[in-house]
C-alpha positions as CSV (number, residue, x, y, z in Angstrom):
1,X,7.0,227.5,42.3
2,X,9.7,227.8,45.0
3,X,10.4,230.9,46.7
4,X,13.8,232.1,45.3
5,X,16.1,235.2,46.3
6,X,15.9,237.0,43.1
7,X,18.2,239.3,41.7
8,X,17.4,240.6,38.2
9,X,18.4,242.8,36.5
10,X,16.8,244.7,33.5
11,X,18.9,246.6,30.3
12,X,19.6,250.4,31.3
13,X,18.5,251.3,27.6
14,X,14.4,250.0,28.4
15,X,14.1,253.1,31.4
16,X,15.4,256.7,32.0
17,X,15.5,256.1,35.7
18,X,15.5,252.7,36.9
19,X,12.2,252.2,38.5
20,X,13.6,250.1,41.0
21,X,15.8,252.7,42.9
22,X,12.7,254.2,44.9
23,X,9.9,253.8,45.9
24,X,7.7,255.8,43.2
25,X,9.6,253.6,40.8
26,X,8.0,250.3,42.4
27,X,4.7,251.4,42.6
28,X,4.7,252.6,38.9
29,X,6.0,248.9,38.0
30,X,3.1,247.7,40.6
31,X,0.3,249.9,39.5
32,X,0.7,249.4,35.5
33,X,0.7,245.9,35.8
34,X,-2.8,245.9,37.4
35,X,-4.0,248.6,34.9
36,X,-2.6,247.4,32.0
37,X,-3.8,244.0,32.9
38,X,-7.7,245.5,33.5
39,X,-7.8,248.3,30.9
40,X,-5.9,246.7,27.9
41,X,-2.7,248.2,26.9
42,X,-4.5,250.2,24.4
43,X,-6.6,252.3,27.0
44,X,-3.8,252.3,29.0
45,X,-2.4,255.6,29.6
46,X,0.3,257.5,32.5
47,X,-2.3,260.1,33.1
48,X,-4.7,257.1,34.8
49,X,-1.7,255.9,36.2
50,X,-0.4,258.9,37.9
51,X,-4.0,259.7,39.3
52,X,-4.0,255.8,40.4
53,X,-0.6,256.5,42.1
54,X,-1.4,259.9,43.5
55,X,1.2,261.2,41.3
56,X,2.0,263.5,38.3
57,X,2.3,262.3,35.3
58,X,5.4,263.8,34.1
59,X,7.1,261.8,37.6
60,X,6.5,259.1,35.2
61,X,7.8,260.1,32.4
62,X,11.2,260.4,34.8
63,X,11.3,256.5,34.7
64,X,10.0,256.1,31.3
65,X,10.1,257.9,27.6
66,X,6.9,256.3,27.1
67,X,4.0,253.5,27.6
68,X,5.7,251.4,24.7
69,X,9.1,251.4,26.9
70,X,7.5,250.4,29.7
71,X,5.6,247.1,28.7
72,X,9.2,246.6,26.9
73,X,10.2,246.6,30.7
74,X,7.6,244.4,32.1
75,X,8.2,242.0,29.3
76,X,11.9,242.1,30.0
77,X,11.3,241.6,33.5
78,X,9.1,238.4,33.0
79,X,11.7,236.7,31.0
80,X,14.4,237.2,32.9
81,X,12.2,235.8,36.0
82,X,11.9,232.7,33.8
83,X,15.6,232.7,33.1
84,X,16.1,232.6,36.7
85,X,13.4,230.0,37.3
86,X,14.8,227.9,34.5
87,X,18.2,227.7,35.9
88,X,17.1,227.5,39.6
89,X,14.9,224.2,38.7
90,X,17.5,222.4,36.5
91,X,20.3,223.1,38.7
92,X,21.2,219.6,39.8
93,X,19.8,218.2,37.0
94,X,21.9,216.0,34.8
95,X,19.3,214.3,32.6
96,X,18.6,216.6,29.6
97,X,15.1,215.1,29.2
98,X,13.9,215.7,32.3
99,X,15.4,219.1,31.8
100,X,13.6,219.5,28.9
101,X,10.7,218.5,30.6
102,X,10.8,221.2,33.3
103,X,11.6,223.6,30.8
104,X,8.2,222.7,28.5
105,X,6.5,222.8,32.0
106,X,7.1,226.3,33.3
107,X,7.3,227.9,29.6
108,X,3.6,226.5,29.0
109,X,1.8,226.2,33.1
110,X,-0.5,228.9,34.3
111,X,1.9,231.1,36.7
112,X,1.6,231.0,40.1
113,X,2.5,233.9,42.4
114,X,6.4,234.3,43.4
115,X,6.6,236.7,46.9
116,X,10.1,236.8,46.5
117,X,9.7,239.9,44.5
118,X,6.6,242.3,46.9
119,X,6.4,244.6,44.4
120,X,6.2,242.3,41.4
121,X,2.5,240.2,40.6
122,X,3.7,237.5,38.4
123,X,0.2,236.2,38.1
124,X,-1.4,239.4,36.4
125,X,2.0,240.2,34.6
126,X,2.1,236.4,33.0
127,X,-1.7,237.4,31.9
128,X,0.0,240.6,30.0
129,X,2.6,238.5,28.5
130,X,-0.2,236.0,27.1
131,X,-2.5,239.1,26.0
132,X,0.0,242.0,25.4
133,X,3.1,241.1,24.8
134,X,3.5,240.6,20.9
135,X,2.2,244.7,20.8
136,X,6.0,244.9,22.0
137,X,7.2,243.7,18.9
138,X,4.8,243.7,16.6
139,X,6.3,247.4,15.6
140,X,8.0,249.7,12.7
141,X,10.7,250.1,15.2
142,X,11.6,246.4,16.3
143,X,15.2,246.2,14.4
144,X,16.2,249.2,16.2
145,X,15.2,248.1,19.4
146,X,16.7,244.7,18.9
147,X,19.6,246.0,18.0
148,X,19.8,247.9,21.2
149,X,19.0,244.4,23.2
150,X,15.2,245.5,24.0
151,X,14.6,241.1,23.4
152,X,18.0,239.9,24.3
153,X,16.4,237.8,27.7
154,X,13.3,236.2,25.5
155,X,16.2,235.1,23.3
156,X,18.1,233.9,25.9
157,X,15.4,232.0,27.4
158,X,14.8,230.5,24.0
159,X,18.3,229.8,23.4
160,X,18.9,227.8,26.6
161,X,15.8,225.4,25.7
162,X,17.2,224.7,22.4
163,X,20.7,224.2,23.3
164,X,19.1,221.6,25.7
165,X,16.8,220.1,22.6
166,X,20.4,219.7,20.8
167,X,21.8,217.8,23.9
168,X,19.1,215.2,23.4
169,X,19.1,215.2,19.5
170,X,22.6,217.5,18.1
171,X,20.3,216.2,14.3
172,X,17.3,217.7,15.3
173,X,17.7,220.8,12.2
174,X,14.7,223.6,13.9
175,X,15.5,223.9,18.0
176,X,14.9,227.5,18.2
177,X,11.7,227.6,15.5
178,X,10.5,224.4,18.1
179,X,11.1,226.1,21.2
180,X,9.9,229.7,19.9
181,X,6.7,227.9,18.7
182,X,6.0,226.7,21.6
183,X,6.2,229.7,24.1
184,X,3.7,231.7,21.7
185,X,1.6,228.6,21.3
186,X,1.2,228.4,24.5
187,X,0.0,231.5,25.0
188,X,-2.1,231.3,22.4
189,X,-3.9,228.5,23.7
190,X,-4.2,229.9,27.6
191,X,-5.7,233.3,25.7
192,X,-8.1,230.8,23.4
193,X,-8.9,228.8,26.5
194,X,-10.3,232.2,28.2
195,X,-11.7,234.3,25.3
196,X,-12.2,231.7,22.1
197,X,-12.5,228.0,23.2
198,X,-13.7,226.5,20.6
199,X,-9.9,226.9,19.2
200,X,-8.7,225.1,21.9
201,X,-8.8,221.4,23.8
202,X,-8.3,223.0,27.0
203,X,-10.1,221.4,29.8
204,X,-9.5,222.5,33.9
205,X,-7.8,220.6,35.5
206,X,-6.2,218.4,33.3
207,X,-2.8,220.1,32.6
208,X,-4.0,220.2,28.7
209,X,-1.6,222.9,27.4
210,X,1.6,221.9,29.2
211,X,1.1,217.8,28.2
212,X,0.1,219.2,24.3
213,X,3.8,220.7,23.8
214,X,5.6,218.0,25.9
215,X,3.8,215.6,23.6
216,X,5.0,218.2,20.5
217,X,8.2,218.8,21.4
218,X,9.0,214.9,22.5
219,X,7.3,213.5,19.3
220,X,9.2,216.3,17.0
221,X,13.3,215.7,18.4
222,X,12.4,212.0,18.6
């Protein structure tokens, strides 16, 4: 993936301090990625990471109300890095297949590390999203919080996909159930492919996943 000069920017409602205005802030976001990603986000706690850090744990509860806000964070972060991505690459792109195509293609590759961002390990937070993410969700409270726009940049992402589905085929009746099924398919089948692969037809090095859901998508709008 190209280098870009990124500039996100994350819902004031998912921190109490945003942890990108210092330094502490950045190596809260660094640190949890790599614990969360080794631990599990159950084991997970801000007492390990303030002794990690060399830091307090109530200096983390400055930046966050809680462990549940902040993988709401990292998840937010991730998809608007894919926002970005997805715009950047289909720029000067007029074709809406091969847009669609590029869009399938970095929704459903392995991630590759972007150092436009230091602070920021794309590599181990894509693992989180495969292994952690639906925890973020998957809650009593997920009405409220998507009331407040906790998911408004997954939607987004999803939205711009389908509205590029529609381009191809304005018919085709399920763009958003299509596109939606694909993202969490996907990372279904990178989690299968590492922990349960007999549920899977993944193979190294043959680009499996991404050339299943071109395949699906193609075969389904056609």
């Amino acid at each position: 993936m190209k280098s870009l000069a990124i500039n996100i920017t994350i819902n004031p409602e998912l921190y109490s301090k945003n942890p990108e205005s210092s330094e502490l802030g950045k190596k809260i976001i660094q640190h949890s990625i790599v614990m969360i990603n080794e631990l599990g986000f159950e084991s997970f706690t801000f007492r390990k990471l303030g002794i990690a850090i060399g830091s307090n744990e109530s200096s983390i509860y400055r930046y966050f109300d809680s462990k549940h806000a902040l993988l709401v964070y990292l998840i937010n972060w991730y998809w608007c890095w894919i926002e970005y991505t997805l715009v950047f690459i289909n720029a000067n792109i007029t074709d809406p297949n091969e847009r669609l195509e590029n869009a399938i293609k970095l929704l459903t590759e392995d991630v590759k590390e972007d150092n436009s961002v230091t602070f920021i390990n794309e590599v181990l937070l894509h693992k989180i999203i495969i292994a952690e993410s639906f925890k973020a969700y998957h809650t009593k409270d997920v009405d409220a919080e998507n009331e407040k726009g906790f998911y408004k940049t997954y939607k987004k992402v999803v939205k711009r996909i389908s509205d590029i589905v529609l381009e191809i085929n304005s018919d085709f009746e399920f763009p958003h159930m299509l596109i939606s099924t694909v993202i969490e398919g996907a990372h279904h089948q990178r989690f299968f492919s590492k922990h349960l692969p007999s549920l899977t037809d993944f193979e190294e090095g043959k680009n499996n996943i991404v050339r299943f859901y071109t395949n699906l998508v193609k075969s389904a709008i056609s």
